[in-house]
C-alpha positions as CSV (number, residue, x, y, z in Angstrom):
1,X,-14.2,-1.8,-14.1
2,X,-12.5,1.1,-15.8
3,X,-11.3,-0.1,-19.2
4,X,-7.9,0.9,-18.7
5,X,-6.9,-2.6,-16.7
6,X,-8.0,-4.5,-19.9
7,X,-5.1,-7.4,-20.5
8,X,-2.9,-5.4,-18.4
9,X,-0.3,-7.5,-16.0
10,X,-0.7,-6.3,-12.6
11,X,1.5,-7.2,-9.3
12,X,-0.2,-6.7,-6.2
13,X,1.8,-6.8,-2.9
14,X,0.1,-7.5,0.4
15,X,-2.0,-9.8,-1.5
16,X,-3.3,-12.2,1.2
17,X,-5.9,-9.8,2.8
18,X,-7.2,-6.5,4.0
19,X,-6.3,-3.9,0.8
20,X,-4.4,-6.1,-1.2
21,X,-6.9,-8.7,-1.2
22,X,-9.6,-6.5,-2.3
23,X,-7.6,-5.0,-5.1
24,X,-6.9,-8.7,-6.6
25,X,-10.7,-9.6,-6.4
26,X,-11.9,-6.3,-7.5
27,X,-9.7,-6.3,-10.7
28,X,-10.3,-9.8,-11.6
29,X,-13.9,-8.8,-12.4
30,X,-11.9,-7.7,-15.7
31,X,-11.0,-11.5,-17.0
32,X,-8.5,-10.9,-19.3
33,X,-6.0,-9.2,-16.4
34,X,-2.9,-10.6,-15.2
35,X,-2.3,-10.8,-11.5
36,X,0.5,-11.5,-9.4
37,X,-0.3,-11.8,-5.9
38,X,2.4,-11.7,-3.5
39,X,2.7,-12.1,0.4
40,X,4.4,-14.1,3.2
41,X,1.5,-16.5,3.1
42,X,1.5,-18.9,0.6
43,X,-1.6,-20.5,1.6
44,X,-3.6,-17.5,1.7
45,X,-2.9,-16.5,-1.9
46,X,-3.9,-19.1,-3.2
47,X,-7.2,-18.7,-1.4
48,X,-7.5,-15.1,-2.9
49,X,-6.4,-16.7,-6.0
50,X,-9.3,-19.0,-6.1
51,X,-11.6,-16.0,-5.3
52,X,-10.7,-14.6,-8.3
53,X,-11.9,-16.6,-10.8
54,X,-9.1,-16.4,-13.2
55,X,-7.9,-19.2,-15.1
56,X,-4.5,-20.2,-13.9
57,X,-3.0,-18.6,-17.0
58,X,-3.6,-15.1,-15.7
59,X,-2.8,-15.3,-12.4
60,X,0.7,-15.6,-10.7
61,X,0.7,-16.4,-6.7
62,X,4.6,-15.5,-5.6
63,X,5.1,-15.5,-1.7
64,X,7.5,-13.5,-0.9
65,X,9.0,-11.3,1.9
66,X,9.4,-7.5,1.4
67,X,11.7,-7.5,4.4
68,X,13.9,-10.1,2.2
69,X,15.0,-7.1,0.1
70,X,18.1,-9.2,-1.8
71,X,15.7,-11.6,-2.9
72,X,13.2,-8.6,-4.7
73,X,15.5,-8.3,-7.8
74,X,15.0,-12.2,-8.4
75,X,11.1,-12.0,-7.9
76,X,10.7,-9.0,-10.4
77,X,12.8,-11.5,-12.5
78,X,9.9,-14.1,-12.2
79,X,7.3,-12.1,-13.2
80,X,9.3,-10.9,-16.4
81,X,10.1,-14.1,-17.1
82,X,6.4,-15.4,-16.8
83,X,4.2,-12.4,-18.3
84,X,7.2,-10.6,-20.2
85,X,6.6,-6.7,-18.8
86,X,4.6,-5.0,-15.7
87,X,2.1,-2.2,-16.3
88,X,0.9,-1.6,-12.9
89,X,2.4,-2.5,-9.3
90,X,0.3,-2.0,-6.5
91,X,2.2,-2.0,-3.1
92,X,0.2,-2.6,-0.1
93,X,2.7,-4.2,2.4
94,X,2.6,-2.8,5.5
95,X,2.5,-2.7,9.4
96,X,1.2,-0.2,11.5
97,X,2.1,0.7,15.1
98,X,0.4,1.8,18.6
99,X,2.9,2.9,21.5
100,X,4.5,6.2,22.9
101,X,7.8,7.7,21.6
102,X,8.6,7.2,25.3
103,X,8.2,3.7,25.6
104,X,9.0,2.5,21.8
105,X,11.7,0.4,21.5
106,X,14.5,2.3,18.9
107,X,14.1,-1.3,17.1
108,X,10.5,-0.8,16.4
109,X,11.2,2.0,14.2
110,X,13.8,0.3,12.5
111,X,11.5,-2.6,11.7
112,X,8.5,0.1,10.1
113,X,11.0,1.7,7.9
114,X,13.0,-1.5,6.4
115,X,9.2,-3.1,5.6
116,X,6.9,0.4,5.0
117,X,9.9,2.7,3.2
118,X,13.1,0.7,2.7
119,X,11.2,-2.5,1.3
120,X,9.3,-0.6,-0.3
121,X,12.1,1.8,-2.0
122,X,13.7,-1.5,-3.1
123,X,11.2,-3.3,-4.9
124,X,10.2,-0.3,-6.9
125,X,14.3,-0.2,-8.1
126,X,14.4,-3.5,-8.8
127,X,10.9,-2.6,-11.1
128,X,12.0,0.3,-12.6
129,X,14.2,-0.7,-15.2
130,X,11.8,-2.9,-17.0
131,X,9.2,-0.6,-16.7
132,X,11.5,2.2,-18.3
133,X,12.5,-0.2,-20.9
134,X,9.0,-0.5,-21.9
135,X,8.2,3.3,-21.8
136,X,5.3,3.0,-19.8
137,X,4.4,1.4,-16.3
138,X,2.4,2.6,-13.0
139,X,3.2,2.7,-9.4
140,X,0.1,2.5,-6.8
141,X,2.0,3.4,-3.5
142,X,-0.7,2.6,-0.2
143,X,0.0,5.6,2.1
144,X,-2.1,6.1,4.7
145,X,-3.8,9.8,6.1
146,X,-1.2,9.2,8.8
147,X,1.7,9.9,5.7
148,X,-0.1,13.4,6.1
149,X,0.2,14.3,9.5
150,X,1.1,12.9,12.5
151,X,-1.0,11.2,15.1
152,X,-0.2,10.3,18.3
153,X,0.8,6.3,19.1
154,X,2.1,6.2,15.7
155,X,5.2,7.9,15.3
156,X,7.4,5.6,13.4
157,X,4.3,4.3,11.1
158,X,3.2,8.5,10.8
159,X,7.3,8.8,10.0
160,X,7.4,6.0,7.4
161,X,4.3,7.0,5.3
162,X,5.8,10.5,5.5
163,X,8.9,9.3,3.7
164,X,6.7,7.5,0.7
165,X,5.6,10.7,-0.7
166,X,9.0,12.3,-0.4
167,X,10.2,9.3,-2.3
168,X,8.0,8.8,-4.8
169,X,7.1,12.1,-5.4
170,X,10.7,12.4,-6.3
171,X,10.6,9.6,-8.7
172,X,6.7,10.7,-10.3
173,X,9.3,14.1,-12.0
174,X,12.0,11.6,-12.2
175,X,10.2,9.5,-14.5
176,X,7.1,11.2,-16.1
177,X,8.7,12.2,-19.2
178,X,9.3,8.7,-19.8
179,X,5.3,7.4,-19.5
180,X,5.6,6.3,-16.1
181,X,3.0,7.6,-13.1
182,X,2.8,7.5,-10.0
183,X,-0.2,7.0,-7.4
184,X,0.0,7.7,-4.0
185,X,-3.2,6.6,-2.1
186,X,-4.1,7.4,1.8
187,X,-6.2,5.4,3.2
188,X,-8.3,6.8,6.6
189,X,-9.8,4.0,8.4
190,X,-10.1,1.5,6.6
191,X,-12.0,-2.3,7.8
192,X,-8.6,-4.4,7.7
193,X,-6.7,-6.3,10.5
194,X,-3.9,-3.1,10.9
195,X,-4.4,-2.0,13.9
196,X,-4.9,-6.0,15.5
197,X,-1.4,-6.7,13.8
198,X,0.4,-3.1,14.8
199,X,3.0,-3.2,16.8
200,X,3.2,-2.7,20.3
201,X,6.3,-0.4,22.1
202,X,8.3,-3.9,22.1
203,X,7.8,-4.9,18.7
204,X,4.8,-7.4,19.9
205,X,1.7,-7.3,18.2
206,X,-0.8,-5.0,19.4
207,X,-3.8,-7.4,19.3
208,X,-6.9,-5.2,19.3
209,X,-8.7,-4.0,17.0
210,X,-9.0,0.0,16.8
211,X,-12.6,1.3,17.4
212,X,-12.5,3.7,14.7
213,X,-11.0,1.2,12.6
214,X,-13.8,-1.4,13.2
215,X,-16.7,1.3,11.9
216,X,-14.5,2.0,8.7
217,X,-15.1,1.7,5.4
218,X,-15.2,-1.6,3.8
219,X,-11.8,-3.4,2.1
220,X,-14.1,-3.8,-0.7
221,X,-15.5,-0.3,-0.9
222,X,-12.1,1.2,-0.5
223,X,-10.7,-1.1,-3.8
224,X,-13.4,0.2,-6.0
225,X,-12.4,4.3,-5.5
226,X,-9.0,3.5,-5.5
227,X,-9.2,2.2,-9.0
228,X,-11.3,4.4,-10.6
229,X,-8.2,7.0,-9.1
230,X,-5.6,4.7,-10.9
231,X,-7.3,4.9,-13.8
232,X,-8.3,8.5,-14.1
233,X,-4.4,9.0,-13.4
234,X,-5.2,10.8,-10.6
235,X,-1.3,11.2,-8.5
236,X,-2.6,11.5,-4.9
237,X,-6.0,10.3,-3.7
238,X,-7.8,10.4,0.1
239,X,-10.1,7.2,0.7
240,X,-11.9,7.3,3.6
241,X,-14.3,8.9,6.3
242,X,-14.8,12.3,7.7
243,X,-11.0,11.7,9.3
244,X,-9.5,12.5,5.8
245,X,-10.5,16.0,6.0
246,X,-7.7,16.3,8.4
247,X,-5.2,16.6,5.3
248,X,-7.2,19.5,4.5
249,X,-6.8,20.8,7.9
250,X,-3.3,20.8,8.0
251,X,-3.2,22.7,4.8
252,X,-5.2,25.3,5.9
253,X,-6.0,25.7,9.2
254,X,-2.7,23.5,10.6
255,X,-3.6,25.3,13.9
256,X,-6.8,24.0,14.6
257,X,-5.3,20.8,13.6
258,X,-3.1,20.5,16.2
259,X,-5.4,21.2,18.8
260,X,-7.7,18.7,17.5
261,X,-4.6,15.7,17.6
262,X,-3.7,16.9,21.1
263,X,-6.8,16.2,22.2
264,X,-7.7,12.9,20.8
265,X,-7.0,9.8,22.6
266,X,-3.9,7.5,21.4
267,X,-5.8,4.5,20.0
């Protein structure tokens, strides 16, 4: 574990599984960290919580909704109040999508902005201040490869991720000067539950689980190079399999690229 986590007081978001959980039980091999795990599912951190290890002193379970974006300001309050600052938040809530512009619902896309930009967007402004006020602090933003181009039965999720790095981009020259960084990962296909919980052209959950997907690399796997990122202060960073080289693609040979996306199937 890169010594750079040492005592450091770290709020993961999406806590209860996939990414999020991995994260939590990948930084907790460091035992004097402090974690706050936050999710809907109360029940479920505490079960990561317990996977941990940590003594009940260093770790902070706080369910809570990123959708509910008024109650964010009084959750960051929480986790002043209990640890006194934040060094690193990792935000890993998210939902994915599978459906046809044709056929998607216009409220589907509303619902993947408000909880992958717009919830996202908030509880970083209701972070901000305290991590300005202590002159230092470190955003890790979960992307995805699809917040580099755009694949096909994912155009609101592809549109979301899009609108991270123009965001937090943004707020990385915003904010360096004053000893805060930003991380923005992309994740290819990773082994989660993303594409079983996706959402379907009515807002329904998709309820398979993507091929590609299922031969991804491990939750686990995935924690351990995204921290060794974080900690080499790395500000954009590709995890994944061979399908990552398709940021490289549409860089240099965007062309190619497209032919390539045309051609793929839609799962």
């Amino acid at each position: 574990m890169p010594p750079v986590f040492s005592d450091a007081v770290i709020w993961i978001t999406g806590a209860s599984s996939g990414i999020g959980e991995a994260v939590a039980i990948e930084l907790a091999r460091f035992q004097s960290v402090r974690l706050v795990l936050s999710a809907r599912r109360e029940e479920e951190l505490r079960r990561v919580a317990s996977q941990t290890g940590l003594p009940e002193t260093n770790i902070m379970v706080l369910p809570m909704d990123m959708s509910d974006t008024e109650r964010l300001p009084s959750c960051v309050d929480a986790v002043y109040q209990r640890f006194g600052r934040i060094d690193y938040i990792f935000q890993n809530a998210g939902i994915s999508q599978r459906s046809a512009v044709v056929d998607t619902d216009f409220s589907v896309y509303q619902r993947l902005m408000d909880i992958n930009f717009f919830s996202v967007v908030a509880l970083t402004k209701a972070v901000l201040p305290i991590m300005l006020a202590q002159g230092h602090g470190h955003f890790v933003v979960t992307s995805s490869v699809a917040g580099k181009l755009g694949t096909k039965q994912r155009s609101g999720y592809c549109a979301s991720k899009h609108a991270l790095h123009g965001f937090f981009d943004a707020l990385r020259a915003e904010t360096y000067a004053e000893g805060l960084r930003v991380t923005l990962v992309c994740p290819g296909y990773i082994r989660t539950a993303i594409s079983t919980n996706a959402l379907n052209a009515n807002g329904q959950k998709h309820g398979q689980m993507d091929e590609n997907q299922e031969k991804g690399m491990s939750a686990s796997a995935f924690a351990k190079q995204l921290l060794r990122a974080v900690s080499q202060g790395k500000e954009e960073v590709y995890i994944g399999g061979k399908e990552t080289y398709g940021i490289y693609l549409k860089r240099f040979l965007p062309g190619l690229l497209s032919r390539i996306l045309r051609n793929q199937q839609g799962t």
